[in-house]
Every structure is written in C-alpha cells, then in structure tokens.
KOLGU-4560 file (N, C-alpha, C; in nm, 3 decimals, padded with zeros to 5 digits):
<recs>
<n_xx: -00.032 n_yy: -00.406 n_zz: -02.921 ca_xx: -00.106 ca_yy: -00.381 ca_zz: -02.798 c_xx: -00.212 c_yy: -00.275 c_zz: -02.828 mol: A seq: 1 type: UNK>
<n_xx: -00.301 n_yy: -00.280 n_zz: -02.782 ca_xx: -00.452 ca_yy: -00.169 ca_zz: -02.777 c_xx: -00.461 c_yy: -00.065 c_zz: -02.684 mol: A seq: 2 type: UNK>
<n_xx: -00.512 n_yy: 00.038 n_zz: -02.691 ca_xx: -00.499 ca_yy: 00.141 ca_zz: -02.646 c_xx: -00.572 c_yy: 00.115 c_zz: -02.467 mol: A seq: 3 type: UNK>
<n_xx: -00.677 n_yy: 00.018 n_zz: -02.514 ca_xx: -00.708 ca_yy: 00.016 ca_zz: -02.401 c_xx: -00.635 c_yy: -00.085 c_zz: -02.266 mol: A seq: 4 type: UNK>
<n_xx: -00.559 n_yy: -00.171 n_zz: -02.311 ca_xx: -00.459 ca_yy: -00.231 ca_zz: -02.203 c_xx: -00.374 c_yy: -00.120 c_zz: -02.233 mol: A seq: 5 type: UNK>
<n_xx: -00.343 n_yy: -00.085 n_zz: -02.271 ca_xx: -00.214 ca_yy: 00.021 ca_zz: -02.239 c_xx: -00.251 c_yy: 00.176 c_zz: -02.189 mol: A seq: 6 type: UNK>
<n_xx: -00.389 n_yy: 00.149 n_zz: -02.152 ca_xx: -00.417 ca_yy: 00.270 ca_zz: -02.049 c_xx: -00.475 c_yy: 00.205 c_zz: -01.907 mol: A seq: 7 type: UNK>
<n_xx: -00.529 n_yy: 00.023 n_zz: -01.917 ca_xx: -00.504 ca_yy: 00.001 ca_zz: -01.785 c_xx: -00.373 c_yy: -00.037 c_zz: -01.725 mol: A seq: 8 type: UNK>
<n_xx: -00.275 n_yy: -00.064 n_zz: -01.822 ca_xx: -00.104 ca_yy: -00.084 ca_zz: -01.755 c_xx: -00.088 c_yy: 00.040 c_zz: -01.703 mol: A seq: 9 type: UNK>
<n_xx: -00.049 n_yy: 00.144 n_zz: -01.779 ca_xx: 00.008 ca_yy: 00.265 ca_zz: -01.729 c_xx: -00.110 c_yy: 00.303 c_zz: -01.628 mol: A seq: 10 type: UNK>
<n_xx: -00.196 n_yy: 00.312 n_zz: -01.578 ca_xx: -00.252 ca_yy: 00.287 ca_zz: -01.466 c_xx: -00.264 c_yy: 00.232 c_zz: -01.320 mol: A seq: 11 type: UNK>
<n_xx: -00.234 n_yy: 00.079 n_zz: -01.349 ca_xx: -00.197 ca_yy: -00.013 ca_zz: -01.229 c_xx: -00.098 c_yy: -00.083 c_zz: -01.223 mol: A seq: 12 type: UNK>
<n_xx: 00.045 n_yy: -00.008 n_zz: -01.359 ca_xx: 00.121 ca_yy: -00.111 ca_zz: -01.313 c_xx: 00.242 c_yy: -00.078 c_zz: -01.198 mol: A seq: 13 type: UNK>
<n_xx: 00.283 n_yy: -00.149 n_zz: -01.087 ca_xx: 00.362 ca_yy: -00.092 ca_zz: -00.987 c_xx: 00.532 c_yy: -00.035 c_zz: -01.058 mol: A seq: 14 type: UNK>
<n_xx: 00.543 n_yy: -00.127 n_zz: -01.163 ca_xx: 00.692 ca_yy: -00.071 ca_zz: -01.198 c_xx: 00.633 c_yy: 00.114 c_zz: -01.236 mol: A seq: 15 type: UNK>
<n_xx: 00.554 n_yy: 00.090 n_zz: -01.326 ca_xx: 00.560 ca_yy: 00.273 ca_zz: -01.414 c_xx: 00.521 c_yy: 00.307 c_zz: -01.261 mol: A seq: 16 type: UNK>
<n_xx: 00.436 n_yy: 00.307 n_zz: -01.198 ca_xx: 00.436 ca_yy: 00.436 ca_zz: -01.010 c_xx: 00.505 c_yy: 00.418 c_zz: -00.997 mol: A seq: 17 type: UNK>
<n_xx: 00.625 n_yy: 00.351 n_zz: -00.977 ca_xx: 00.749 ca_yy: 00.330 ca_zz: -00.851 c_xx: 00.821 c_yy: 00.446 c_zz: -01.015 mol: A seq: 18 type: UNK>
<n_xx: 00.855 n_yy: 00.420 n_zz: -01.072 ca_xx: 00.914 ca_yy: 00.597 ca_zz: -01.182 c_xx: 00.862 c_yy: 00.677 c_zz: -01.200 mol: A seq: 19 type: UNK>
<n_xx: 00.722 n_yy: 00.682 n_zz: -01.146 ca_xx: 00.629 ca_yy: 00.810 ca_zz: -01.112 c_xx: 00.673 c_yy: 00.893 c_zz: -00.971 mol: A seq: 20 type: UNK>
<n_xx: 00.675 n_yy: 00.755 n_zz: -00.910 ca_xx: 00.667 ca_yy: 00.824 ca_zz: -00.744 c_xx: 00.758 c_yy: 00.975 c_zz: -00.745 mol: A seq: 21 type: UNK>
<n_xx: 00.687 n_yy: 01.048 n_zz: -00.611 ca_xx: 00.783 ca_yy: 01.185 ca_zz: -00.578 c_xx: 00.922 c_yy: 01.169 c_zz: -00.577 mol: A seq: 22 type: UNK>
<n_xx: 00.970 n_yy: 00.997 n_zz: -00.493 ca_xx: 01.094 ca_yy: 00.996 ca_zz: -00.449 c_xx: 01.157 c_yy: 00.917 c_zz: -00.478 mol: A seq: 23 type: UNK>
<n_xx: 01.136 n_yy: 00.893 n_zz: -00.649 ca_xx: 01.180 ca_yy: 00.762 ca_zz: -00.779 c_xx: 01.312 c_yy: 00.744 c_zz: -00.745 mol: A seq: 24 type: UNK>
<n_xx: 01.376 n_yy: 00.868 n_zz: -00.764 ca_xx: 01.544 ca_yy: 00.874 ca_zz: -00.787 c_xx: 01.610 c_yy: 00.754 c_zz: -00.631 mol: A seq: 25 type: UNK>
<n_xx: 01.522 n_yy: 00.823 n_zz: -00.536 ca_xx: 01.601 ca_yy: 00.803 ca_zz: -00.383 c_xx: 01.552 c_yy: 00.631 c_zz: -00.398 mol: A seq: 26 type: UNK>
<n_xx: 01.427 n_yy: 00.626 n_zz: -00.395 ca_xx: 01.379 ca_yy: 00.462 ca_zz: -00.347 c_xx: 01.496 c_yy: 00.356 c_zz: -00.446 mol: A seq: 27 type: UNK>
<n_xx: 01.518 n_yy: 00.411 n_zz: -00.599 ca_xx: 01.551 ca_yy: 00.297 ca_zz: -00.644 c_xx: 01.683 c_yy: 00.321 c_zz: -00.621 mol: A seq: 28 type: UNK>
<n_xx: 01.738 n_yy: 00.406 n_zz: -00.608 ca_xx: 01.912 ca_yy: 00.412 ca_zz: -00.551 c_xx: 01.911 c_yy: 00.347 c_zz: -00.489 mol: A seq: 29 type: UNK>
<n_xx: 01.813 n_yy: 00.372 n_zz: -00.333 ca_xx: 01.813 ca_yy: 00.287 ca_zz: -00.228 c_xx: 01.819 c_yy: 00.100 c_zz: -00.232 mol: A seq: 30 type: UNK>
<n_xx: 01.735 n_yy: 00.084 n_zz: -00.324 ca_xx: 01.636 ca_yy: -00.088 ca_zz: -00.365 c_xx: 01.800 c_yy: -00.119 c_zz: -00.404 mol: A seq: 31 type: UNK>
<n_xx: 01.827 n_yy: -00.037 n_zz: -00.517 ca_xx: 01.984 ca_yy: -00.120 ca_zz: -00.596 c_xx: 02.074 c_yy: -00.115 c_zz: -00.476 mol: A seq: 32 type: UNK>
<n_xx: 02.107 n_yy: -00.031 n_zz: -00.421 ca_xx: 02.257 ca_yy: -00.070 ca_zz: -00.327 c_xx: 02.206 c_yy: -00.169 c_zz: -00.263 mol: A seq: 33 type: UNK>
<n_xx: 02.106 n_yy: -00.144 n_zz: -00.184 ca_xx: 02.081 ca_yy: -00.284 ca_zz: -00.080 c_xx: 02.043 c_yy: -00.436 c_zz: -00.160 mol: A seq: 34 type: UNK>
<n_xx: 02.006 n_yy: -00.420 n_zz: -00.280 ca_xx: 02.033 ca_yy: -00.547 ca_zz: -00.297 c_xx: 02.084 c_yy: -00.585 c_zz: -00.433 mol: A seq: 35 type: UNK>
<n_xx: 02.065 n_yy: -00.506 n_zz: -00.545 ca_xx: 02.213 ca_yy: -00.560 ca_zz: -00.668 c_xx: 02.333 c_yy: -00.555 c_zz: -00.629 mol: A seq: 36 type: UNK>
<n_xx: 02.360 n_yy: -00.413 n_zz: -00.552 ca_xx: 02.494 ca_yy: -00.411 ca_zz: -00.524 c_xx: 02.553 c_yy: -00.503 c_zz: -00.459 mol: A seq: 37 type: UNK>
<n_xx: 02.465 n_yy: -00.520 n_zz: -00.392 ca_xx: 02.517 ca_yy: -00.618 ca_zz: -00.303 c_xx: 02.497 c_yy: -00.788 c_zz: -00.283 mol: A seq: 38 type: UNK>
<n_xx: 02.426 n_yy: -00.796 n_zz: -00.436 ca_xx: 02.434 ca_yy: -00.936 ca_zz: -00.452 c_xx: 02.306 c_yy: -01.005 c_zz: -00.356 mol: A seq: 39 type: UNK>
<n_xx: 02.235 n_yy: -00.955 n_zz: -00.298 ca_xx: 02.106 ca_yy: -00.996 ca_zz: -00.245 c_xx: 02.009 c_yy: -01.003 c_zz: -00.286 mol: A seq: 40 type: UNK>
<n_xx: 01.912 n_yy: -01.106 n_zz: -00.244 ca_xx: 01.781 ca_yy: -01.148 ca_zz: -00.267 c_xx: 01.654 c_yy: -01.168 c_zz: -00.154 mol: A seq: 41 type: UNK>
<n_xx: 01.740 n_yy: -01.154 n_zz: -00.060 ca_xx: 01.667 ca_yy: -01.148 ca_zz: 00.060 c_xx: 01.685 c_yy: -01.090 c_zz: 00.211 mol: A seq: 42 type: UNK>
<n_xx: 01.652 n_yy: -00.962 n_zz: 00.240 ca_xx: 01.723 ca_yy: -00.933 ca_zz: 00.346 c_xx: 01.620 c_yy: -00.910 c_zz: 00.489 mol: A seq: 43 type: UNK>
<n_xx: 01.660 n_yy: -00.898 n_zz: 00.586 ca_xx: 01.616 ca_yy: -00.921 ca_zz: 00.715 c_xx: 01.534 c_yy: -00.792 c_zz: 00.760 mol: A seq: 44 type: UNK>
<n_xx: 01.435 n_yy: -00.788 n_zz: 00.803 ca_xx: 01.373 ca_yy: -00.664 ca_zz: 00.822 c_xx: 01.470 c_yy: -00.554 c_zz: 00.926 mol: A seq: 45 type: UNK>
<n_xx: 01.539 n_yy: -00.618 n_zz: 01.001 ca_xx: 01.634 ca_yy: -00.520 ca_zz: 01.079 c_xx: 01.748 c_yy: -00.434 c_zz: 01.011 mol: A seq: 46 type: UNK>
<n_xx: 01.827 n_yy: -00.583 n_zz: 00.903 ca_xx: 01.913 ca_yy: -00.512 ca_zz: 00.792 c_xx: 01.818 c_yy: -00.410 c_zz: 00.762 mol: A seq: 47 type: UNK>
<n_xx: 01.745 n_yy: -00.444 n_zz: 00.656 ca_xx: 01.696 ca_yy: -00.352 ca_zz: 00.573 c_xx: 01.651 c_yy: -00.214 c_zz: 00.665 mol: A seq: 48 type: UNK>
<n_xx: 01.599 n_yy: -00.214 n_zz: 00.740 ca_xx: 01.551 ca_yy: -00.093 ca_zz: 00.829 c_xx: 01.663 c_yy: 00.018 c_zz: 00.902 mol: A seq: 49 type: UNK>
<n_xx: 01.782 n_yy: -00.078 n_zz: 00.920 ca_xx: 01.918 ca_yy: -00.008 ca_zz: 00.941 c_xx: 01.976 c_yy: 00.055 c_zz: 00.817 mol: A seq: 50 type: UNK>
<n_xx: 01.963 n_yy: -00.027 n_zz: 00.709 ca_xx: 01.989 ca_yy: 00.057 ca_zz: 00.590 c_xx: 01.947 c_yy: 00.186 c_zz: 00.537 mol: A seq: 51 type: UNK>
<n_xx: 01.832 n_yy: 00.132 n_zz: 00.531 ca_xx: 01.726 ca_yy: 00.257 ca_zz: 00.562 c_xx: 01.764 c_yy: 00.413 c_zz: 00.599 mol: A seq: 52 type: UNK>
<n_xx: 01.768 n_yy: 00.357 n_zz: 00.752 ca_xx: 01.798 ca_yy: 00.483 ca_zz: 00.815 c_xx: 01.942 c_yy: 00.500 c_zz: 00.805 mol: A seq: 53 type: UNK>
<n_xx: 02.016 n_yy: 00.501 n_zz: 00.793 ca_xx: 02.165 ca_yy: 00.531 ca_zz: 00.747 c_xx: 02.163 c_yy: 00.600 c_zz: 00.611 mol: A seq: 54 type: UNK>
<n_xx: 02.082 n_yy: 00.540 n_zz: 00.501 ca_xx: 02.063 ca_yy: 00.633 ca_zz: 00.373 c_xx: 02.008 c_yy: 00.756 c_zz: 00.406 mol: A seq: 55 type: UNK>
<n_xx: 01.878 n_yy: 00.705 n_zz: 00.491 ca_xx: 01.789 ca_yy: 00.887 ca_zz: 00.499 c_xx: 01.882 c_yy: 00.938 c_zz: 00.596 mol: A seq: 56 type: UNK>
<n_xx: 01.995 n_yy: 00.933 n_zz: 00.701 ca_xx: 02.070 ca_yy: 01.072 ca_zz: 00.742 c_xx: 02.175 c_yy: 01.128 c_zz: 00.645 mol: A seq: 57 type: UNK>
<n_xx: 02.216 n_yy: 00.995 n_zz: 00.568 ca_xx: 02.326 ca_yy: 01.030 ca_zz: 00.438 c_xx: 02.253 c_yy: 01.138 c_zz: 00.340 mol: A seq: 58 type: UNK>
<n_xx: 02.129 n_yy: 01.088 n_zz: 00.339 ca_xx: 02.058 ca_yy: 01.133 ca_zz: 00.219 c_xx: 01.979 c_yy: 01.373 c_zz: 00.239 mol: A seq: 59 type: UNK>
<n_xx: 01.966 n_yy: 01.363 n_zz: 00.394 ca_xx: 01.921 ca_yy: 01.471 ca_zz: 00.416 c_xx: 02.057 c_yy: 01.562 c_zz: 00.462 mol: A seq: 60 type: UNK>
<n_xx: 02.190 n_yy: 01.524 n_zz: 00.464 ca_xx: 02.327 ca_yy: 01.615 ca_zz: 00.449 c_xx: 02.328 c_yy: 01.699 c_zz: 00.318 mol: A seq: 61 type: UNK>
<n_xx: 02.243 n_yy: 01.620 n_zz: 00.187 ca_xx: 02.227 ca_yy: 01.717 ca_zz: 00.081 c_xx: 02.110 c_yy: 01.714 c_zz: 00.003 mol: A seq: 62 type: UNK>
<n_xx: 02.021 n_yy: 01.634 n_zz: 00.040 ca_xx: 01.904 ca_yy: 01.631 ca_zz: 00.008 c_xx: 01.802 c_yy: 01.677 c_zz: 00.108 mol: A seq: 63 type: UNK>
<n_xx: 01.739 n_yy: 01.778 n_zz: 00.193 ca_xx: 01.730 ca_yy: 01.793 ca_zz: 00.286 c_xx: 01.546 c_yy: 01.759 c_zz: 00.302 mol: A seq: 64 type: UNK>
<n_xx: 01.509 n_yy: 01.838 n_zz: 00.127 ca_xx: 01.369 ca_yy: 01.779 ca_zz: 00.133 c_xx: 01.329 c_yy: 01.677 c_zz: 00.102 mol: A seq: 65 type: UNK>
<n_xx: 01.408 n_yy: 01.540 n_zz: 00.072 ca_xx: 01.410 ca_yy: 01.459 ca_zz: -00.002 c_xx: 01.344 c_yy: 01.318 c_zz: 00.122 mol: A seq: 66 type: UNK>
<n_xx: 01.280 n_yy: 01.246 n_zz: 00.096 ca_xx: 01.220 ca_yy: 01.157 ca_zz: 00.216 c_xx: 01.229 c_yy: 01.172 c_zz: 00.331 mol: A seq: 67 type: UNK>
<n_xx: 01.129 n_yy: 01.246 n_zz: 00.386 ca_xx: 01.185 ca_yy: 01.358 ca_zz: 00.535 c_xx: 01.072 c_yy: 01.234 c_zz: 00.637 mol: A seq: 68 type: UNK>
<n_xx: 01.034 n_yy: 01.140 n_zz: 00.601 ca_xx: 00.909 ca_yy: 01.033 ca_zz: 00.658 c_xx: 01.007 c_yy: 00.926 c_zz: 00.748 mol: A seq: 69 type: UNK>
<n_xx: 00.929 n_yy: 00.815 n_zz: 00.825 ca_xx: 01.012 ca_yy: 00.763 ca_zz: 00.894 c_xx: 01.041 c_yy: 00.618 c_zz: 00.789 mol: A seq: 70 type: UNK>
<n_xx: 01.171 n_yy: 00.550 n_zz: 00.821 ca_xx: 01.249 ca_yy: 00.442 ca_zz: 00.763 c_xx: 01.109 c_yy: 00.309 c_zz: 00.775 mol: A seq: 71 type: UNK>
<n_xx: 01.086 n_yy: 00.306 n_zz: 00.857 ca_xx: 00.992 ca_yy: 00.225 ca_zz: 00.913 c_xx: 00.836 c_yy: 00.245 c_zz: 00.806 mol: A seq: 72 type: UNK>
<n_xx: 00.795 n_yy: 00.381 n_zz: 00.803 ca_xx: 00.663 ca_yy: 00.359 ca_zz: 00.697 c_xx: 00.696 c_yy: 00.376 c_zz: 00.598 mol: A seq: 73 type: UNK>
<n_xx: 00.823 n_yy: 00.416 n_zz: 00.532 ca_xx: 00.899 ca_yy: 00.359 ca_zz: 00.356 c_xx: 00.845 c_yy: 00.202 c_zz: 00.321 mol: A seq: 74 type: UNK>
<n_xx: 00.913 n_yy: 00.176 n_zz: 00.440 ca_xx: 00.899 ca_yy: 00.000 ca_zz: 00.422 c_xx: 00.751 c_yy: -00.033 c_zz: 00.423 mol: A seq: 75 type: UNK>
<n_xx: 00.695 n_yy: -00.030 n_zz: 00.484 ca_xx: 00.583 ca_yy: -00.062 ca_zz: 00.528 c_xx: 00.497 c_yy: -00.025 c_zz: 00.354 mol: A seq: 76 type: UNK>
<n_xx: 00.526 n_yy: 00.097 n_zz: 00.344 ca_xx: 00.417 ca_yy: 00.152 ca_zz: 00.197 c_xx: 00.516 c_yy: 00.060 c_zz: 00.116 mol: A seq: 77 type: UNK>
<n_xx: 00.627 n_yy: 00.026 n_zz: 00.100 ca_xx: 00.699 ca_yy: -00.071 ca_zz: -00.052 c_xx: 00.607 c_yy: -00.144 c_zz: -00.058 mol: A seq: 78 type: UNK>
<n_xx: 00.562 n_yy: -00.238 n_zz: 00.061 ca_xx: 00.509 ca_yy: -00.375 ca_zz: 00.093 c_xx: 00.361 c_yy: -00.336 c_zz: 00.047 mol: A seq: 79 type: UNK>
<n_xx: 00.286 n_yy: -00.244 n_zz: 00.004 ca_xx: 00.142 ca_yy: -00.234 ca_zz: 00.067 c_xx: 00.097 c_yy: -00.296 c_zz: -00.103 mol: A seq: 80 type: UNK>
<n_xx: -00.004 n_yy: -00.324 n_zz: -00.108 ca_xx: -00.083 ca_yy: -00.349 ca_zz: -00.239 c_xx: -00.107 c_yy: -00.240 c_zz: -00.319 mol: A seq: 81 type: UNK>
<n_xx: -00.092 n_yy: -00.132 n_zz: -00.297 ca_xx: -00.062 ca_yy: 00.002 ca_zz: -00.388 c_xx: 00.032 c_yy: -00.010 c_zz: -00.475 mol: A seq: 82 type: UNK>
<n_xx: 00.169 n_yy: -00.049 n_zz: -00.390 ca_xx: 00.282 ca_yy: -00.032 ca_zz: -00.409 c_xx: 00.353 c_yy: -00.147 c_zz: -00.514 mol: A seq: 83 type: UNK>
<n_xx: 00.339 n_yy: -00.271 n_zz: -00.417 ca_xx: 00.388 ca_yy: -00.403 ca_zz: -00.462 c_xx: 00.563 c_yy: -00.367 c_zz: -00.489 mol: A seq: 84 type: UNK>
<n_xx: 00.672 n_yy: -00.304 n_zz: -00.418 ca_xx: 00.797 ca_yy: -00.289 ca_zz: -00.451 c_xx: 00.858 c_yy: -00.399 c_zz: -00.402 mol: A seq: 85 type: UNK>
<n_xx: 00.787 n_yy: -00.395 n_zz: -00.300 ca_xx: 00.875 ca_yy: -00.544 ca_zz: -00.219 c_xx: 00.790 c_yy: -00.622 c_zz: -00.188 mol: A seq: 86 type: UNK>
<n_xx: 00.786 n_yy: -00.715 n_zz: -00.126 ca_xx: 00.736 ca_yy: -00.848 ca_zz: -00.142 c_xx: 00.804 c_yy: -00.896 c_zz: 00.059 mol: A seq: 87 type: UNK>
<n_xx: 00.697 n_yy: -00.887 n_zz: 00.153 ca_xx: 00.736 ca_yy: -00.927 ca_zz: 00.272 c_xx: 00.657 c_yy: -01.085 c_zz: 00.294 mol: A seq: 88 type: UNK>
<n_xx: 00.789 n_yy: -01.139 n_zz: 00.367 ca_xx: 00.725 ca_yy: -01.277 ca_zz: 00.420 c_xx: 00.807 c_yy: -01.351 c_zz: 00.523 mol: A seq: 89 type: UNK>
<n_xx: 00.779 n_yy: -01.401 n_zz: 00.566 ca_xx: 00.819 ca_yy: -01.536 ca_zz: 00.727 c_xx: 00.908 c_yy: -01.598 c_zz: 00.665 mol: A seq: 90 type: UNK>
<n_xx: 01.015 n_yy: -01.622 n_zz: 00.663 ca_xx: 01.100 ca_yy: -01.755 ca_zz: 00.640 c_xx: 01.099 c_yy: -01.816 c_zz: 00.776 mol: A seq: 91 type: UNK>
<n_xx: 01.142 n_yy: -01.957 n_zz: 00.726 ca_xx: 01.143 ca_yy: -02.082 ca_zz: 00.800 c_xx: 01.307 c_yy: -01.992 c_zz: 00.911 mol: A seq: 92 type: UNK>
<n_xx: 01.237 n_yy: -02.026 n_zz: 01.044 ca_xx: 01.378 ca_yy: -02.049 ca_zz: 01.079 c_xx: 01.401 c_yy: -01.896 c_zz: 01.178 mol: A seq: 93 type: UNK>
<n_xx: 01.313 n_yy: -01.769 n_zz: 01.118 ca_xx: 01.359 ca_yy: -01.670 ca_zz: 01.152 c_xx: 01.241 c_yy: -01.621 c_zz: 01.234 mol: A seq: 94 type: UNK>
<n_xx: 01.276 n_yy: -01.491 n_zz: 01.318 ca_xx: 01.215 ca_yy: -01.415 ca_zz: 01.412 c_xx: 01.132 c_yy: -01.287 c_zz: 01.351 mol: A seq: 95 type: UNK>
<n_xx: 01.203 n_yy: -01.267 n_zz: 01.234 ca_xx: 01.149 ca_yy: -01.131 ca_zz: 01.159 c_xx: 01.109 c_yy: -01.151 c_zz: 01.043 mol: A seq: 96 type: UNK>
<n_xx: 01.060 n_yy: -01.086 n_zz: 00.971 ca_xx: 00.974 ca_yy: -01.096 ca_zz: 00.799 c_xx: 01.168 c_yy: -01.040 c_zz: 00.742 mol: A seq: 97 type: UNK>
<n_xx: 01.112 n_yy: -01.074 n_zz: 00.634 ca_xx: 01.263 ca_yy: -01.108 ca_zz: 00.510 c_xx: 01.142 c_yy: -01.005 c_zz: 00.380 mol: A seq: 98 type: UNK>
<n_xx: 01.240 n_yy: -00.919 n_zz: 00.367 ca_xx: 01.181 ca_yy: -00.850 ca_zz: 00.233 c_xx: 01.292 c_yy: -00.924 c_zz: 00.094 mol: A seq: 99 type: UNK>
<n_xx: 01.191 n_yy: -00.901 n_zz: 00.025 ca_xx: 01.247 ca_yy: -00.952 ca_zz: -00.149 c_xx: 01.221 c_yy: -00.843 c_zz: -00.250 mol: A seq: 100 type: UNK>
<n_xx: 01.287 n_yy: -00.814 n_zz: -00.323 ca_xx: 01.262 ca_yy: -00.722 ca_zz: -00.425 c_xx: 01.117 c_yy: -00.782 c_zz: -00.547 mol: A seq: 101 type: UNK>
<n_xx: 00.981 n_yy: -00.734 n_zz: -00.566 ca_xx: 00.895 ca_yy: -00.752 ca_zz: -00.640 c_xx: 00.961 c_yy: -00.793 c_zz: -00.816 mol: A seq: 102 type: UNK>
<n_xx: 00.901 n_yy: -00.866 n_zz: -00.904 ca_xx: 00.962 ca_yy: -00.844 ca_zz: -01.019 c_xx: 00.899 c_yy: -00.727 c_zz: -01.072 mol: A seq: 103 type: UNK>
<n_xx: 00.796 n_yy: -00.664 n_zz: -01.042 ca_xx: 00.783 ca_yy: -00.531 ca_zz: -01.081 c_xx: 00.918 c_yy: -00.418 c_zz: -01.082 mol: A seq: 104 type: UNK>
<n_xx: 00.957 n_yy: -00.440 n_zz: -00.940 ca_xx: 01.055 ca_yy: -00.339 ca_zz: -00.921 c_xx: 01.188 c_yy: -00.375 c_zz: -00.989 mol: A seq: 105 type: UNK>
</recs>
C-alpha cells in the first residue's frame, strides 16, 4: 500500500474515527451488547433507543462524564455520513426505521 491511500484511509475511514472517537470505549461496548451479544442483526428503533437509555443511566452511576448527550442524537450521529456506524432503513412491514450494524463498524 502507498503512503498516499494510507493517508486518505486513516482520514475517511469510519472504522479508524469510530476508535478515534471521544467515546470509543462506551459506543462499541454499547454496538456489541446490543447486537453480538445478543445475536442480532437488526433492531427496532424503539429497542435500540431503550437500550440506549438504560446504558447511559447504567453508564453515568460510574462514568459520570462519559456520554452526558441525549440517547436519541447518539443514534441519529451513528447514522449520519460522517459517521457511517449504523446503517438506518424502512423494512417491509414495520412502523419504525430498523438500524443494522455498518461493516465498517
């Protein structure tokens, strides 16, 4: 590889920011329980948003400065084109967007 793709990867690629980000440790704890652990590939924007917020009150009992933002614009920035962590879309059938884990992430 050449120096120069390997200074536009480490640049734009979403996996290296998402191990850059301020709050690497918390997001990907978060990404794995809700869905390796648990054997998922696709979860419901309500799941996921309940999860969410159940981690960030778990999470500020000893982490207090640690994602102090709301559950709701976490999600929202995973999804954004900055980000690319998750991957939002419509399934057939349902009322709410279904997040997927990016293969970046």
């Amino acid at each position: 590889m050449r120096l120069g793709k390997l200074l536009v990867y480490f640049e734009t690629s979403p996996a290296l920011q998402l191990l850059r980000a301020r709050n690497a440790p918390f997001v990907i704890d978060f990404l794995d329980r809700q869905y390796k652990q648990n054997g998922r590939i696709a979860i419901p924007h309500s799941d996921l948003l309940s999860g969410l917020i159940a981690y960030l009150e778990d999470l500020r009992d000893t982490y207090p400065d640690a994602m102090s933002g709301k559950a709701d614009a976490y999600i929202s920035d995973w999804c954004s084109r900055d980000t690319r962590w998750l991957q939002r879309f419509l399934e057939g059938g349902r009322d709410e967007p279904v997040y997927q884990l990016t293969p970046h992430t």
